[in-house]
N, C-alpha and C positions, 0 to 999 in steps of 0.2 A: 470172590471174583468181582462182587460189587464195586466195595469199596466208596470214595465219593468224588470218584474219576468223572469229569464230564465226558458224555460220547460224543466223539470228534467222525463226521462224515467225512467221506471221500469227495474232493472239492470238484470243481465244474471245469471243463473241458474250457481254458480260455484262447487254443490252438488259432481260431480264426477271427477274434474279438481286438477290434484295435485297443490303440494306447488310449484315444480319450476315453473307450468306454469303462477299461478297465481301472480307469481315477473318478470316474464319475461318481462313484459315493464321496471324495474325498472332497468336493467344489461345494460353498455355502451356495446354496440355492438363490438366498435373497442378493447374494454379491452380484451371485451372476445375470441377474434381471432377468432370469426365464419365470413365469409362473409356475407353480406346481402341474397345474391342470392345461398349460398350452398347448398340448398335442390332441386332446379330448375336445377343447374348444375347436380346436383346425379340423378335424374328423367332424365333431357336430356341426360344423357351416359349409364344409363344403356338402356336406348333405342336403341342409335346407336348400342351398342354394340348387345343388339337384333337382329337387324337387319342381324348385320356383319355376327352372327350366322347363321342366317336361308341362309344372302346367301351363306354361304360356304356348307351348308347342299345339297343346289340347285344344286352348281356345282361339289358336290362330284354324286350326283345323276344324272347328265346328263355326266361324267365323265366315269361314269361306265355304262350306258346305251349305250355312243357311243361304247366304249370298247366292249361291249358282240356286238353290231351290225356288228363292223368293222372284231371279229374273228367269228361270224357266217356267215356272206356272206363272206367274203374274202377268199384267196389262204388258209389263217393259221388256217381257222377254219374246222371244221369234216362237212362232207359232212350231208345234213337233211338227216331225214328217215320220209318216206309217209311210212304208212301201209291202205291196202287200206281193208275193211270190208265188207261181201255181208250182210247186211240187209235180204235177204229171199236167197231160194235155185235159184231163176231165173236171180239171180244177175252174169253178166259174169263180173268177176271179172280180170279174165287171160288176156282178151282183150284188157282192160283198163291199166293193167300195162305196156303193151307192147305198148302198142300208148304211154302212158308217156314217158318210155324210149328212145322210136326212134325218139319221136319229142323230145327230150332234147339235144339227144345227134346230131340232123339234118343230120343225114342221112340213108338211108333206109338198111344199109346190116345188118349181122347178130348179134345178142347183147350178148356181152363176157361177162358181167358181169350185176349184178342189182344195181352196180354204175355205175355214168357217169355223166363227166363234161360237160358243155354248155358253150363254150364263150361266144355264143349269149346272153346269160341272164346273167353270169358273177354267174351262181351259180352251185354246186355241188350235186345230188340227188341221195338218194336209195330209191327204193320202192319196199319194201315186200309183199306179198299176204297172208291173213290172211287165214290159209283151212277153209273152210265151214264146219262146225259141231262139229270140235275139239277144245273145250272152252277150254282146259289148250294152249292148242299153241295159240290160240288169246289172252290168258294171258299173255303170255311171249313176244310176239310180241306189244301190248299193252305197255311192260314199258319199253320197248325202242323207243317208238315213239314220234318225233315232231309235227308229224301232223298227227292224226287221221282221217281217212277219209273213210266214210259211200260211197258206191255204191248202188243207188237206180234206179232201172229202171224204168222208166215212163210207159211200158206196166201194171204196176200192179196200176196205176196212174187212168187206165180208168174207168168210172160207172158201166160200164159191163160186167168188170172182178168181179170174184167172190174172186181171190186169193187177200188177203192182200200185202201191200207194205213191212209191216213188220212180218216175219213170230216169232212163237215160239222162235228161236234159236234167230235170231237179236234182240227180248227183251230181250233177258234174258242175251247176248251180253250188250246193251247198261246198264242196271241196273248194271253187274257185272264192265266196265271200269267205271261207275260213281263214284261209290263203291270205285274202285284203286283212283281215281282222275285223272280227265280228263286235256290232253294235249291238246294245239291247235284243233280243230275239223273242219271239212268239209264235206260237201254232196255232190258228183257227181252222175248227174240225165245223165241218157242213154235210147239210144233208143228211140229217140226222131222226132216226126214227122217232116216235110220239112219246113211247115210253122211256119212264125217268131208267131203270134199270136197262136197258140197252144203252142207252147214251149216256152212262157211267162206265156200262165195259166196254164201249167203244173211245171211250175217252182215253182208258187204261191201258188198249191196245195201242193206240197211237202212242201213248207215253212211252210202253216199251219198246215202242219202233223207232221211232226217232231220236230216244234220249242218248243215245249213242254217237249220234250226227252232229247235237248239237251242244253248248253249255251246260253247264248245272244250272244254274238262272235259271234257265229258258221256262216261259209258262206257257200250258196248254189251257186252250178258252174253247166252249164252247158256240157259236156263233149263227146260233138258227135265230132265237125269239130277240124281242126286244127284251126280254130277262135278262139274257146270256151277255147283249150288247149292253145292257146299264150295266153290269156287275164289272166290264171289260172298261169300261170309260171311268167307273170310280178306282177299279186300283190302279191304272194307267194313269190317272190324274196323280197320283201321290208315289207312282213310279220314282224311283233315282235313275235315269237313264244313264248309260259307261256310252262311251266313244273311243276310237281307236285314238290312240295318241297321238300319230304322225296330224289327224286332221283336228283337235285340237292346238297346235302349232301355228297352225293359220289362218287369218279371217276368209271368210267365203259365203257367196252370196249365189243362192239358186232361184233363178228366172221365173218369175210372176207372171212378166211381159216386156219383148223384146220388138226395137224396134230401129228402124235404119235413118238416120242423118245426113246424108249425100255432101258430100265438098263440093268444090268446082275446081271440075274438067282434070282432077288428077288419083283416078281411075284408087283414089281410098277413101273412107266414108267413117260416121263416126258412132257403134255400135251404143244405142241406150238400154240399158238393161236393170231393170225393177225387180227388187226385190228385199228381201231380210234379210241384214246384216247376219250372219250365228260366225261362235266362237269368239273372236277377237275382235279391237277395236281395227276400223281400216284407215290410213292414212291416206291424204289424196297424193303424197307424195311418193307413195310405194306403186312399182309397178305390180302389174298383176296379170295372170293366164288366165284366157279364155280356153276351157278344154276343147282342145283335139284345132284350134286357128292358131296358136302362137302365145307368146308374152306381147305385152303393147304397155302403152301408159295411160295413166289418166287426167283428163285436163280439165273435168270436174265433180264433185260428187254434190248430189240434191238431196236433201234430208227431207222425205216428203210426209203428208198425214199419211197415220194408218189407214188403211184404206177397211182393213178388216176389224176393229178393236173390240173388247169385249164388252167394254161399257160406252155408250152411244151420246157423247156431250162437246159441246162447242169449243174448240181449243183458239184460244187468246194469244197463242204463236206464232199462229201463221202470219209468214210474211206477204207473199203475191199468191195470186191466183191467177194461173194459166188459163187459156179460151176455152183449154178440152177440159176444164172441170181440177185437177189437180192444183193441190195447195201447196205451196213449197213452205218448208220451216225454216231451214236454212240452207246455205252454199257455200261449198269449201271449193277454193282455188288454189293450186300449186305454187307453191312457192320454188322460183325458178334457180335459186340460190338453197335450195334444201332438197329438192328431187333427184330423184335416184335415177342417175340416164339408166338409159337404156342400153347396154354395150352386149353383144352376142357373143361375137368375134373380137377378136385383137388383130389390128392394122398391124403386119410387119413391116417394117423397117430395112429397107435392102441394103442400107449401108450402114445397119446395127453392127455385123461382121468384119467391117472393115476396122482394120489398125492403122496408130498415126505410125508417124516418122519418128523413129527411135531416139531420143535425147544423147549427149554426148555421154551423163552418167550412166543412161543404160546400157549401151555402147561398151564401158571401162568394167562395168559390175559383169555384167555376158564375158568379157574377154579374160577376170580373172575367176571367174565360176569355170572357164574352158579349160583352163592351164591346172586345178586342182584336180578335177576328172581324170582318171585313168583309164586310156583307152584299154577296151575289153573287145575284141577281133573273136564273134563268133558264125558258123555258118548256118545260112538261112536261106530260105527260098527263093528264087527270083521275082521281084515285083513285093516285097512284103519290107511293110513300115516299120517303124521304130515301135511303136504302139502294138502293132499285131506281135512282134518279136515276143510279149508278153505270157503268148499265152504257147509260145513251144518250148517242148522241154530238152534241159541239156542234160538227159539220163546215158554218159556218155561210157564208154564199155571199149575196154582194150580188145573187142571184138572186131570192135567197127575201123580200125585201124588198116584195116586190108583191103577196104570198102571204101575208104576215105578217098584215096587216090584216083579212083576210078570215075567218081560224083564231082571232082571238081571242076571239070568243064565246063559240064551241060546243067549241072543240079541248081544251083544259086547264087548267091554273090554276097559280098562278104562287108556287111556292116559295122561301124562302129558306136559307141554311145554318142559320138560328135553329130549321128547322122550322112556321117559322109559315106560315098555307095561308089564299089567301080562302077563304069560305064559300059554294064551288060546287057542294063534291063531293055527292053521292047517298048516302047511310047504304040506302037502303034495295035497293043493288044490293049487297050481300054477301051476301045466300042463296042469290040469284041466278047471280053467278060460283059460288059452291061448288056449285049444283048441277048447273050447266051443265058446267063441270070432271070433277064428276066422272062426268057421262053420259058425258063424251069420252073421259075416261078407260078405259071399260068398252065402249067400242066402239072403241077404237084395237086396230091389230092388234097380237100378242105378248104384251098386258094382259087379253087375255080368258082364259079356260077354257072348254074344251067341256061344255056341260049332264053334267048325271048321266043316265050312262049307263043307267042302270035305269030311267026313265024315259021315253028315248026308241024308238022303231021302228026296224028294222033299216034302212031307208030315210032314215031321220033322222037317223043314227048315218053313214050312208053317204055324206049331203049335207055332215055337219058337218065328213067327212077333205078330202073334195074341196073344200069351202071352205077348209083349212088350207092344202091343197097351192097352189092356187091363188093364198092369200097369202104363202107362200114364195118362188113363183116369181115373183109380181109383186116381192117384197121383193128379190130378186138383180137384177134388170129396173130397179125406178126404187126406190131404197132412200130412204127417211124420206118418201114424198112422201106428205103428203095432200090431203083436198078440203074446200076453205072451205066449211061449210054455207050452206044458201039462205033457213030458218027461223032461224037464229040468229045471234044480233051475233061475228064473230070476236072482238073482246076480251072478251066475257065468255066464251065459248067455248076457246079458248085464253088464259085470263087468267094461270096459273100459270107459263106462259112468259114468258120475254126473250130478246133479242137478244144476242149480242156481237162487239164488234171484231174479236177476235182469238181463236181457240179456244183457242190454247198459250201465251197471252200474259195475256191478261183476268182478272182476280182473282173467284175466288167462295168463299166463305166457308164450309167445312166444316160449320159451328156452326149454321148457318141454319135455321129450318123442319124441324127435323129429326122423323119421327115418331111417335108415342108407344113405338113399339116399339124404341126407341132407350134408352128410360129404362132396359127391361128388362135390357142388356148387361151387358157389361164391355171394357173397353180396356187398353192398356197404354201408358205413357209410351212408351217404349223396349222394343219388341218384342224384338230380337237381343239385347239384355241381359237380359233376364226370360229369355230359351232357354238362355243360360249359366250363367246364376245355375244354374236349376231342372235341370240336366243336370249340373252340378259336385255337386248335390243328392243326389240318387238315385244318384251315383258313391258319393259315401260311405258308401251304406247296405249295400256290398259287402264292405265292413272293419268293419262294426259287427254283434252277434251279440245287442244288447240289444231287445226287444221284437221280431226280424225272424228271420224262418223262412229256412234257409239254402237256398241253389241245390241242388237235388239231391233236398232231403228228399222224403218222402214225407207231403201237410199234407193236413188238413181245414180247409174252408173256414167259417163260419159269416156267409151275407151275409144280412143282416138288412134287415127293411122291402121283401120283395119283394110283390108284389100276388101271391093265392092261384090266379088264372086263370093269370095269367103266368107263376106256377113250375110248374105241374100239365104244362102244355105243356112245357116243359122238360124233365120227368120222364118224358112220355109214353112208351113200350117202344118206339112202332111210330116215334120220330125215330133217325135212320141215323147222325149223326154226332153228336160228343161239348160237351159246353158247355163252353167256352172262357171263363173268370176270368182278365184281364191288369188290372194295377197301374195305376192313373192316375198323369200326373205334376201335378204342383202347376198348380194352376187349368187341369186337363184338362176339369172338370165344369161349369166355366161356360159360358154364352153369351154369343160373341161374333159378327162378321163376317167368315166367312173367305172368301178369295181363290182359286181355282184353275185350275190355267191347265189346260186342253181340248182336246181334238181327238175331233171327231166321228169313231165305228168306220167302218169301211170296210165293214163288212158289214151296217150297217142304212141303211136306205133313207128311212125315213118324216123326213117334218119337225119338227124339235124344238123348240118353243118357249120363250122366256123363261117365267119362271113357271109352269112345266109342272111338277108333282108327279113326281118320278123317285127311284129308289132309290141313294144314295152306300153305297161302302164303301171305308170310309178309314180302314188299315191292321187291328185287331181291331174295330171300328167299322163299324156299317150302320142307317143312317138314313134318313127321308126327309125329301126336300129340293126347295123349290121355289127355282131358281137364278136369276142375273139376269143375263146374259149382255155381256161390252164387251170394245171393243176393248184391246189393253195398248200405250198410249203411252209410250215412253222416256222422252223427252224433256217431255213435259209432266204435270201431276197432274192434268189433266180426261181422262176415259176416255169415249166414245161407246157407251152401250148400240145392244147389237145384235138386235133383235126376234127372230131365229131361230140356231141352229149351223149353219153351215155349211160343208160337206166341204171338207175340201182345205186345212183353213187352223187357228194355233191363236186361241182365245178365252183372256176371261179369266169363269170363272161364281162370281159372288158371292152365297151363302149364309147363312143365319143356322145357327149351328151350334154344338156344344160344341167350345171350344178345343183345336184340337191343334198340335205343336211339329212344324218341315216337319225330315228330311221324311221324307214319306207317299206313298205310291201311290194313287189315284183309280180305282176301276173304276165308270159309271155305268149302272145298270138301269131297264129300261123293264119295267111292267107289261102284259101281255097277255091278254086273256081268254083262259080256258080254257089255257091255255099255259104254259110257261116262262117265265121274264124275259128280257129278249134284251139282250145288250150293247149300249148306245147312244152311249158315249163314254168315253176312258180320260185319263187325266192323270196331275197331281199336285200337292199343295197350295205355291202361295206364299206368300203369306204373313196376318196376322189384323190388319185393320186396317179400324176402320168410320168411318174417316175419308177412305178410297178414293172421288173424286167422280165418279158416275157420270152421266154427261147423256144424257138422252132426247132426241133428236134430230128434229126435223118441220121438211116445207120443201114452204112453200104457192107453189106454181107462176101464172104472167100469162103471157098473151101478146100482142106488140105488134099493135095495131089500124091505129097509121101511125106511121110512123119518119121522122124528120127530123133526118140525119146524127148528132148526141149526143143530139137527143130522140125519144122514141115517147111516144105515149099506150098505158097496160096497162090492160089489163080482163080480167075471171074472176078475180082474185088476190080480189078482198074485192067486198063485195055491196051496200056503202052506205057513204057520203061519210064517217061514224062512224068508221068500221073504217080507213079509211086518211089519214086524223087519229092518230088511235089511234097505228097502229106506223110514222108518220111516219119515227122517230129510227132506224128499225132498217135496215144497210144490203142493198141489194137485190146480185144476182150472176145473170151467165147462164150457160147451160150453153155458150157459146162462149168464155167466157173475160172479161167486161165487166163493170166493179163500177159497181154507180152511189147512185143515192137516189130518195126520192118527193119531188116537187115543191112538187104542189098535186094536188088533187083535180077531178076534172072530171063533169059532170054529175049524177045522183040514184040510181046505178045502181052504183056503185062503183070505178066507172075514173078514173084518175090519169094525169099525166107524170109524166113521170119522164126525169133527163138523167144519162148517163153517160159514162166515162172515156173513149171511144172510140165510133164509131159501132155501131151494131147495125143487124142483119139481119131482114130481114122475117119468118124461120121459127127464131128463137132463139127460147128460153122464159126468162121472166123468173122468178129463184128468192129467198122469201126464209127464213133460216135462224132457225130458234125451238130454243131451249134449258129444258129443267128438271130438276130432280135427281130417279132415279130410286132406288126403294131393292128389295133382295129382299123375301118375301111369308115371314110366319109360317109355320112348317108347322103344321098341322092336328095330327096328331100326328107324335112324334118315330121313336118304335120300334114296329114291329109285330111283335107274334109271334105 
C-alpha cells in the first residue's frame, strides 16, 4: 500500500478568498515593491504610536492635577471654605468654628476675620457656619463650599438618649445638598468622653450611622482636643478636594466685604464687592449674577493686595494706594467693542409679520401653482381653516350616506384646496369663542391660581386647599376628564381644541398660534452646538491674562446698574451669609424655554400644581418660576401636559427662564406663611427648547342609552344636535377597549349613534379625546430679595 506515492491532502476551501489572494504566491515579491515584513512593520507602529498617545494623555493629566494642587494649597490659590452643618438642634456649631479658626491661625487673641492663614500648615481657611433652620441660607452656603462638613455630637450617640443624632431639619439638609451635588464631605463628632476607648466606638457608631447618607470619601474626625484638630488640618492640607461640575464652569467670587456706590439722583447705585477670585479666570467683559438681585454688568474689576497672605512681605506691584488703606495692583476696564450686552428680553417687532406687495412673478408662479391643483370638495365644520382641515378624518362609510343629507344645512360648509368657502360662516361668533375659551380656560383645573391670600378668611383659605386636594385626587382617579356644560355650546366652549388620529403619529406645527410671550425669547438653531462653541469659550479665557482677573486673585468687583433697595438689602449687617458674584456664560442672560425633568420630594405632602408660582434654584441661580408640568415621551415630539406632580414618578416642568447650559442641579421651594420654604421637588435641567410641544389634554365622557351589538345610542357627551355635528370627525374610544365614530345625531337634546369596531357593553363609558397647545405663564417677577 506504500509504495512511493506522495500523500496528497485535501486542499483548502478557497469558496470566499478573492482573485488577488489566490495569485498571491504567483507575484515576485521584489517586483512588486511590498517588503517582506510591511504588515508587521505597520502593526508594530501603530502600536508604539499607541502607546506615545496614551503616555502624553498620562502627563497632560498629572500635568494638570499638580497645577490645581500647587494653586489650591499655595500662596496663589483662594483660600478653602469649610461650612460647617448642625445635623440636629444640639449641634454647637459656633464653638467649633471658633477652635478652627484659633487653632489655624495659633494664637489665642481675638479673631478679625473668618479668614485666616496658618504657616504652620502652609494653608489658607474660611469657615462659614451654616444657621440652623434656615434651608435657603445652607443652600447658598452649600455652593460655595469645598468642604462640607456635618457637626455631629456624640451626646445623641448614647442608648439612652431618646433624641436622634439626626434630627428632621439635618435630613432634609443632607437629601437637599445631595440633590445640588456634593462637594468634599466631613463629619466632626464632639463632645466626646475622656477615654480613648469610648471615643473609638463612638466614632464607629457614627460611621455606621451616617455612612449611608453620605459618600464613600466622606471622613469621620474626631473634634474635641487640639490633637484631633492638628491631625484634621494636616490631612485637610494635602486633601484633593472634588467640586460639583456645573460650579467648576464658572468663575465665582464669594463676599469678603460689600459695599454701596450711590449714582446721582437715578434711584441705581453701584454694588463693590471683595473677594477671591475661585475656579475660573473672570473677564471684565462678561456679565455676571448677583444671587437672588438679577444679572447686571461690570464696569470694573480692581486686582487688589491680599489682604490675608501666608507669607507677610512687601509687594513691588502695587500701583495706588487708596485713603482707606487698600493697595490696588491692577485695573481692568471693559472694552466697549468686546462686552457682552446685556439683552434679557427681545424687542418684538410689530411689523416683523407684515408682508410686501406681491411681485408680478409671484403673481404668475401663484396663478400656474392654482391651475395644476385639483380641487378636492370635502365637508367640514362651519368656521374651520384650511390648516385645522388637517387634522379630521375622512374615514368615510357607505353608512353615512343616509345621514349625509340631513347634515347639510346646518353641519358645515364645504371647502376647497383653493381655500375658497361658501358664504355661511358667522363673523360674529369670534368674540364669542374667545370669550367662552377663555372662561374655560380659567376654570379648568391646574389653570387656575388660588385668590390672594390676603384677601381671604382663614376659612376661605381653608376651602380653597380642600378644593385643591380634591382635584388632585379626582385628577389621579379619572385624569383629563371633563364635564360638557348645560348653558353653553361645546364648540364654542372648547373651540381651541382638536382632535387627533394618532397622538405619536399626527403632525402639528411648532410655529402655530404661538403666544405673544414668544416674541419676547430667544432660541437657538442647534442647542448642543451653541453648549460647545460657548464652553470651548470660557475654556480659553484660562490662558489669556488680557482684560481677565486671574484664579486666585484677590478682586473688587464694580457691578453697576444695581437698583438702590436691592443693593442696600444686600449690604444689610443683620444677612448671615455672604453674596455670591459667578460669571455668566454667553447668552446665560437671555430668555428662553427651559426644560426640566422632576421628581416630587418625598417629604412634602401638599399638591402641586401646574402654574403654581414656586421658587427654582438652578445652580448659583434662584428665581421664581411658574412651571408647566408633561409627560417626557421618547419616542414621540407631542408631550401630555400634566395638571398636577405626582409622587412616585419623574415629570418634565417647562419654564420661562434665563438661559442656562445642563448641566444643573434643580432644587424646587415652596413658599409658606410665616415659615420657612419647604422642599417641594428636586431635579435637573434638560435641556432649552421652546419648540417642546406641549398638549393639554380633555376627554368629554357619554354613556350608552341602548346598545345594538356595533351600535348604541350616547347621550350626556354633548347637549344639542350643534355640538355633535360639530366634533362629528373626531374619533370616539371606550374605556373597555372599543374605537368607533358618531353616526348621526338623534333627537333635540344631544344624543347620537354611534357604531363601533366591536360590540359594546351596557356599562362602558363612551370617551372622546380633545387636544391644545399649552405654554408656561410669565413670572410676575423674576428675583426677589
Amino acid at each position: 500500500m506504500g509504495g512511493g506515492r506522495a500523500q496528497v491532502n485535501k486542499a483548502h476551501k478557497t469558496r470566499f478568498a478573492s482573485k488577488a489572494s489566490r495569485h498571491a504566491h504567483k507575484i515576485d515579491k521584489v517586483r512588486s515593491g511590498k517588503p517582506e515584513s510591511s504588515h508587521r512593520a505597520a502593526v508594530k507602529g501603530a502600536r508604539a504610536a499607541r502607546i506615545q498617545q496614551s503616555k502624553a494623555i498620562r502627563d497632560k493629566k498629572r500635568a494638570a492635577l499638580l497645577k490645581e494642587k500647587r494653586s489650591s494649597i499655595g500662596s496663589s490659590g483662594a483660600p478653602r471654605v469649610i461650612v460647617l452643618v448642625g445635623l440636629s438642634s444640639s449641634a454647637n456649631v459656633g464653638s467649633l468654628a471658633k477652635d478652627l479658626l484659633t487653632f489655624a491661625e495659633g494664637c489665642d487673641g481675638k479673631l478679625r476675620s473668618s479668614t485666616v492663614a496658618s504657616p504652620t500648615y502652609k494653608l489658607r481657611t474660611t469657615v462659614l457656619q451654616a444657621p440652623y433652620g434656615d434651608l435657603t441660607s445652607c443652600m447658598e452656603l452649600a455652593k460655595v463650599a469645598d468642604l462640607l462638613a456635618f457637626v455631629l455630637p456624640a451626646n445623641s450617640l448614647y442608648s439612652n438618649d431618646s433624641s436622634s443624632p439626626v434630627d428632621e431639619f439635618g435630613s432634609q439638609c443632607l437629601s437637599v445638598f445631595r440633590a445640588m451635588g456634593l462637594p468634599s464631605t466631613a463629619v466632626f463628632i464632639r463632645d466626646l468622653p475622656a477615654d480613648n476607648k469610648s471615643r473609638q466606638e463612638l466614632k464607629k457608631a457614627a460611621t455606621s450611622f451616617l455612612s449611608a447618607e453620605l459618600p464613600e470619601d466622606c471622613k469621620f474626625y474626631l473634634a474635641d482636643t487640639n490633637d484631633d484638630l492638628h491631625k484634621f488640618m494636616w490631612l485637610f492640607k494635602e486633601q484633593h478636594l472634588s467640586s460639583p461640575h456645573w460650579r467648576n464652569q464658572r468663575p465665582y467670587v464669594m463676599s469678603e466685604q460689600v459695599c454701596i456706590k450711590p449714582d446721582d439722583n437715578t434711584g441705581l447705585c453701584t454694588l463693590l464687592v471683595s473677594g477671591y477670585l475661585r475656579a475660573r479666570n473672570l473677564s471684565v467683559n462678561q456679565p455676571v449674577h448677583v444671587s437672588g438681585a438679577g444679572d447686571f454688568q461690570l464696569s470694573q474689576i480692581d486686582v487688589l493686595k491680599d489682604p490675608c497672605p501666608l507669607n507677610e512681605r512687601k509687594s513691588s506691584d502695587v500701583m495706588e494706594t487708596e485713603d482707606n488703606g487698600i493697595q490696588i495692583v491692577n485695573t481692568f476696564v471693559p472694552d466697549s467693542s468686546n462686552q457682552e450686552p446685556l439683552l434679557v428680553e427681545n424687542v418684538p417687532d410689530p411689523l416683523a409679520g407684515e408682508q410686501t406687495w406681491p411681485t408680478e412673478e409671484d403673481m404668475e408662479e401663484a396663478n400656474i401653482n392654482n391651475k395644476q391643483k385639483k380641487l378636492v370638495k370635502r365637508k367640514l365644520p362651519r368656521g374651520t381653516s384650511e390648516y385645522q382641515a388637517a387634522w379630521i378624518v375622512d374615514d368615510t362609510d357607505d353608512e353615512d350616506n343616509d345621514s349625509d343629507n340631513d347634515n347639510q344645512a346646518g353641519s358645515g360648509m364645504v371647502i376647497d384646496e383653493q381655500g375658497h368657502a361658501d358664504q355661511g360662516s358667522d363673523g360674529s361668533d369670534i368674540d364669542a369663542v374667545s370669550h367662552f375659551t377663555e372662561k374655560f380656560d380659567e376654570e379648568t383645573v391646574g389653570d387656575t391660581e388660588m385668590a390672594d391670600e390676603e384677601n381671604l378668611t382663614k376659612e376661605q383659605i381653608e376651602a380653597e386647599i380642600k378644593k385643591i386636594k380634591e382635584a388632585n385626587a379626582e385628577d389621579e382617579e379619572f385624569p383629563d376628564e371633563v364635564e360638557t356644560p348645560l348653558d353653553v355650546p361645546a364648540k364654542k366652549r372648547f373651540a381651541k381644541y382638536r382632535g387627533l388620529k394618532s397622538f405619536r403619529t399626527s403632525s402639528w406645527d411648532p410655529k402655530e398660534s404661538l403666544p405673544p410671550d414668544y416674541a419676547r425669547i430667544f432660541a437657538f438653531d442647534n442647542f448642543t452646538r451653541t453648549q460647545k462653541h460657548v464652553l470651548a469659550k470660557i475654556a480659553e479665557l484660562d490662558g489669556e491674562t488680557k482684560d481677565c482677573a486671574l484664579v486666585g486673585s484677590y478682586v473688587r468687583l464694580h457691578v453697576t446698574k444695581i437698583p438702590t433697595d436691592v443693593a442696600s438689602k444686600l449690604c444689610d449687617p443683620s444677612r448671615r451669609i455672604p453674596v455670591v458674584v459667578s460669571g455668566l456664560l454667553q447668552h446665560e442672560s437671555k430668555m428662553s424655554v427651559l426644560h426640566f425633568s422632576i421628581k416630587k420630594h418625598d417629604s412634602y405632602e401638599a399638591p402641586i400644581k401646574s402654574k403654581e408660582p414656586l421658587i427654582f434654584n438652578v445652580g448659583f441661580r434662584q428665581f421664581t418660576a411658574r412651571p408647566l408640568f408633561s409627560s417626557d415621551n421618547i419616542n414621540c415630539n407631542k408631550h401630555k401636559m400634566e395638571r398636577f406632580l405626582h409622587h412616585g414618578r419623574f415629570s418634565v416642568a417647562s419654564v420661562y427662564a434665563p438661559i442656562c447650559f445642563p448641566p444643573l442641579p434643580l432644587i424646587v421651594l415652596k413658599n409658606r406663611d410665616g415659615e420657612q420654604p419647604a422642599i417641594a421637588a428636586v431635579g435637573s435641567l434638560k435641556s432649552v427648547d421652546p419648540d417642546r410641544i406641549i398638549l393639554k389634554k380633555i376627554v368629554l365622557t357619554g354613556y350608552p342609552q341602548r346598545v345594538s351589538k356595533l351600535k348604541a345610542i350616547v347621550r350626556y357627551m354633548f347637549h344639542n344636535p350643534e355640538d355633535v355635528k360639530w366634533f362629528k370627525p373626531v374619533e370616539l374610544w371606550t374605556k373597555h377597549g372599543r374605537r368607533g365614530r358618531i353616526k348621526e345625531t338623534v333627537g333635540t337634546h344631544g344624543a347620537m349613534k354611534c357604531i363601533f369596531n366591536s360590540s359594546i357593553q351596557q356599562h362602558d363609558t363612551v370617551c372622546m379625546s380633545l387636544f391644545k397647545r399649552a405654554y408656561p405663564k410669565w413670572p410676575e417677577q423674576l428675583y426677589q430679595v
